[in-house]
N, C-alpha and C positions, 0 to 999 in steps of 0.2 A: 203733953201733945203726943198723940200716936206718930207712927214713924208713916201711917197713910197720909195722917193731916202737917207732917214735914215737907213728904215728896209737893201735896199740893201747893204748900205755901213756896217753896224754891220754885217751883214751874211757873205760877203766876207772876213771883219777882223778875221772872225771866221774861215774861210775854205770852205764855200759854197758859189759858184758862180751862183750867182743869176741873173734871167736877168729879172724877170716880177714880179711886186708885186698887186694882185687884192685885194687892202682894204678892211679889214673886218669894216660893220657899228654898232654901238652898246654897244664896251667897254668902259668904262671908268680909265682905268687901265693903257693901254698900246699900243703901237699903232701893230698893229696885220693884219696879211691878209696870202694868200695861196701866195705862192710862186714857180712860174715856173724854175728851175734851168736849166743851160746854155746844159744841159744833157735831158732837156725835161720833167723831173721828174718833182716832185710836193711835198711840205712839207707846213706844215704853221708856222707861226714864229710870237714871240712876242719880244717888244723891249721897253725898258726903254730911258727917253728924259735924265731922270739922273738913274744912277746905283744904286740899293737897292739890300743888300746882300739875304735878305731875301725872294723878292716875289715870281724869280721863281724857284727857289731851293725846295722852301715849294710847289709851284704848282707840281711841279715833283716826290715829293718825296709821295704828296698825290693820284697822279695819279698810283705812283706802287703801294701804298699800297693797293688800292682799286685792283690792277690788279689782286697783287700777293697774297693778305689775303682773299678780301672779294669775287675776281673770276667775277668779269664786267669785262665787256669791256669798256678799255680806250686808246687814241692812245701811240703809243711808244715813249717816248720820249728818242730823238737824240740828244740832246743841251741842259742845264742849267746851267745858267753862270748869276751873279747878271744884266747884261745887255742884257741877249737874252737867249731867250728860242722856240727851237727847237722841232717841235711834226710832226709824221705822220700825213698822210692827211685824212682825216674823210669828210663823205658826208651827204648834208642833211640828215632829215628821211622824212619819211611819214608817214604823221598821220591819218593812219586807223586803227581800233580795232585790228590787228592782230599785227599791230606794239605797239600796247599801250600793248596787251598781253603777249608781250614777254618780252617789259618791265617790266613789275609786276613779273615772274619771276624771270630776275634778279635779282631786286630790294628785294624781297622777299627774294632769298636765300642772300643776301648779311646781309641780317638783322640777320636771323637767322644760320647764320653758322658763322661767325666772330662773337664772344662775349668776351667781356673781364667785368672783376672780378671792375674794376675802368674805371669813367667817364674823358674822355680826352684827350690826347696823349701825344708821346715823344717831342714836341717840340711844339714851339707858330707856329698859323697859320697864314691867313689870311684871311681875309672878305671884297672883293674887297679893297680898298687901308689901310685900316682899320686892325690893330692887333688884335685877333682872342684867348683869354684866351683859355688855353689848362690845365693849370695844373692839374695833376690828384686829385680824390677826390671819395673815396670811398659812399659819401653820393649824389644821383642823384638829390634831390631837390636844396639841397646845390649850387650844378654846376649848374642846370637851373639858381638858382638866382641869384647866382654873376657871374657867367664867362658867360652868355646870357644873362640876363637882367642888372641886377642892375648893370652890366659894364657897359654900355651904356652914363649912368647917368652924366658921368664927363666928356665926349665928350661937348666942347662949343654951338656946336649947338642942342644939344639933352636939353642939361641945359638950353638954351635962349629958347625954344618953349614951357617948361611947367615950369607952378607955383609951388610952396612951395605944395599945397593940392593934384595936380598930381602924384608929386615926392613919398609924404606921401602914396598915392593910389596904388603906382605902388609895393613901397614896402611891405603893406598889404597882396596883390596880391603873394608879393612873399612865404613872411610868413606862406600863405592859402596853399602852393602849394602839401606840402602834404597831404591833403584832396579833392586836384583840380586834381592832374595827379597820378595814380597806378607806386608804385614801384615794377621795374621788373629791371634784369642786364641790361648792354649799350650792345649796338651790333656796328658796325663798320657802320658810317654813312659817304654821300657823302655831308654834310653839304650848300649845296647852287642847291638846285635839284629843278631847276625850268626850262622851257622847254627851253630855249635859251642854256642852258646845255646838252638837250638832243641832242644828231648827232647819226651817223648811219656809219658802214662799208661798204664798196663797196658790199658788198651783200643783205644789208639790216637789219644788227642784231644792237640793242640798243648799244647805247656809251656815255659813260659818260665823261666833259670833266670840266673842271674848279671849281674844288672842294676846300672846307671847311673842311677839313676830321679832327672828332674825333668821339671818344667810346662815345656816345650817346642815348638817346632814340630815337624811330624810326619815332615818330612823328615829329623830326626835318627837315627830308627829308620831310615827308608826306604832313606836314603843306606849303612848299613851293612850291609843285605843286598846292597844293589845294587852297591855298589861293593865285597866283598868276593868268596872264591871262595864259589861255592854251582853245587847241581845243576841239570840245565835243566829238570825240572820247577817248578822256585821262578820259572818263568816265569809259572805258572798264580796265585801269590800275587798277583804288581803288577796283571793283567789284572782279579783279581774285586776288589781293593783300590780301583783305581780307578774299577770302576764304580760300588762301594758309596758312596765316599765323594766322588766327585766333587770330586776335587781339584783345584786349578789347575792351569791347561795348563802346558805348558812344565814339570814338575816334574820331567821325565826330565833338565834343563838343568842345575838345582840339585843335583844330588846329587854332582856331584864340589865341588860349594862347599861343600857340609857335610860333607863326608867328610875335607875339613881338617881338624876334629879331631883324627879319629881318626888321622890320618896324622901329627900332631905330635905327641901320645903316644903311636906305635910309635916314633918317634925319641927321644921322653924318656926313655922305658923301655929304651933302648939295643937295641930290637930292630930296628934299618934292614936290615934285609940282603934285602929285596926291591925298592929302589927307592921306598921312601917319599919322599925327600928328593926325587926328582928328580920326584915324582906331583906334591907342592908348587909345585914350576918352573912344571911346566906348566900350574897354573893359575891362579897369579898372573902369568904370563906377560904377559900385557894391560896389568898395572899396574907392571908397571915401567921404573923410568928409571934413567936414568945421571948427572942432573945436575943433582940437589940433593934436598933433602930432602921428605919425604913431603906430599902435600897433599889437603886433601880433592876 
């Protein structure tokens, strides 16, 4: 059975009669595409090859939260069920400055209007296939280091790509980190905002769609546009983001320190084949030694 004639058989189990599935290319999660219903409509849909109670339950329940706390736009979602998950249909965007501007917006007020008092959320997330530490923690370095970085650490694959002296580097790193990032409260982040995230309404307004959501600093989002590939119109996004919200200087500094995350869950997830591992190097680089063990 192809994974189109899978998607259709879980939809119909569920009550939607589907008659055309156009594969989406790109996840590694879930096998996903738009789908034409026997009514001519249009939804897109994701499906499990085995049932996990959590993945899209947490996707759904991040996509209101962002809808209904932080006020983006995300599609509706129709369906969440540990095997299939159900969303309106969302369309390209287009990446000219006035599309990146509107973004910053969003993005902008989402930051600063959703705040909370603790770093985290009400429940564990996820980080493509990957569990997603959430526990709340009123101390914001605290959560950068264990529940984004130094979680990382005991994933098999993250463990087998660096030495004893890395390990030791990475932790240093973490130790520095309130001298390395300003403490300021968390705001409500879409935690995995990188452009293949971004989509568009039938009319053209930003939409956000496959999120990591917790109460965060806001360089967690930032650091994944920026340090990922993106168009150079998404120049126009940092320029009005920054005027809006008046961020701390030096944030352009930060963002390869946050974007260790995500660099050690493309190596958990076994996807290293652009240089993540060696991204890591370079930016614990400062903090390591050769001749003893880790210290703050």
């Amino acid at each position: 059975m192809s994974d189109e004639e899978i998607l259709i058989k879980r939809l119909k189990e569920s009550g939607y009669a589907a008659r055309e599935v156009r594969k989406a290319t790109g996840g590694v999660v879930a096998i996903a595409g738009l789908v034409t219903l026997e009514d001519d409509s249009q939804i897109f849909a994701k499906t499990l090859l085995e049932p996990d109670r959590d993945i899209f339950p947490v996707e759904a329940a991040g996509l209101t939260e962002l809808r209904e706390t932080g006020g983006v736009i995300t599609p509706e979602v129709l369906c969440a069920s540990p095997r299939l998950l159900v969303l309106e249909k969302m369309w390209p965007r287009r990446d000219d400055e006035r599309f990146w501007e509107r973004l910053a917006h969003a993005v902008a007020a989402l930051h600063t209007s959703a705040t909370a008092e603790r770093f985290g959320w009400h429940r564990p997330g996820r980080l493509g296939r990957l569990c997603q530490e959430n526990t709340w923690d009123s101390d914001g370095h605290a959560f950068l280091a264990e529940r984004r970085i130094l979680r990382w650490l005991s994933e098999p694959l993250v463990e087998a790509a660096f030495d004893a002296a890395e390990r030791q580097a990475l932790e240093r790193l973490c130790a520095a980190l309130p001298e390395l990032v300003p403490d300021r409260p968390p705001c409500l982040t879409h935690g995995d905002l990188w452009q293949e995230n971004i989509v568009a309404t039938a009319d053209g307004a930003p939409a956000l769609i496959d999120p990591a959501v917790s109460y965060n600093w806001p360089e967690i989002d930032l650091s994944m546009l920026w340090c990922s590939p993106r168009p150079p119109a998404s120049d126009r996004f940092f320029a009005v983001y920054e005027e809006i919200t008046g961020i701390e200087g030096g944030w352009r500094d930060r963002m390869k320190l946050f974007h260790l995350r995500e660099l050690l869950s493309v190596i958990a997830h076994g996807d290293d084949d652009w240089g993540a591992a060696e991204a890591v190097r370079e930016v614990i680089a400062p903090f390591r030694r050769d001749d003893g063990p880790a210290t703050a």
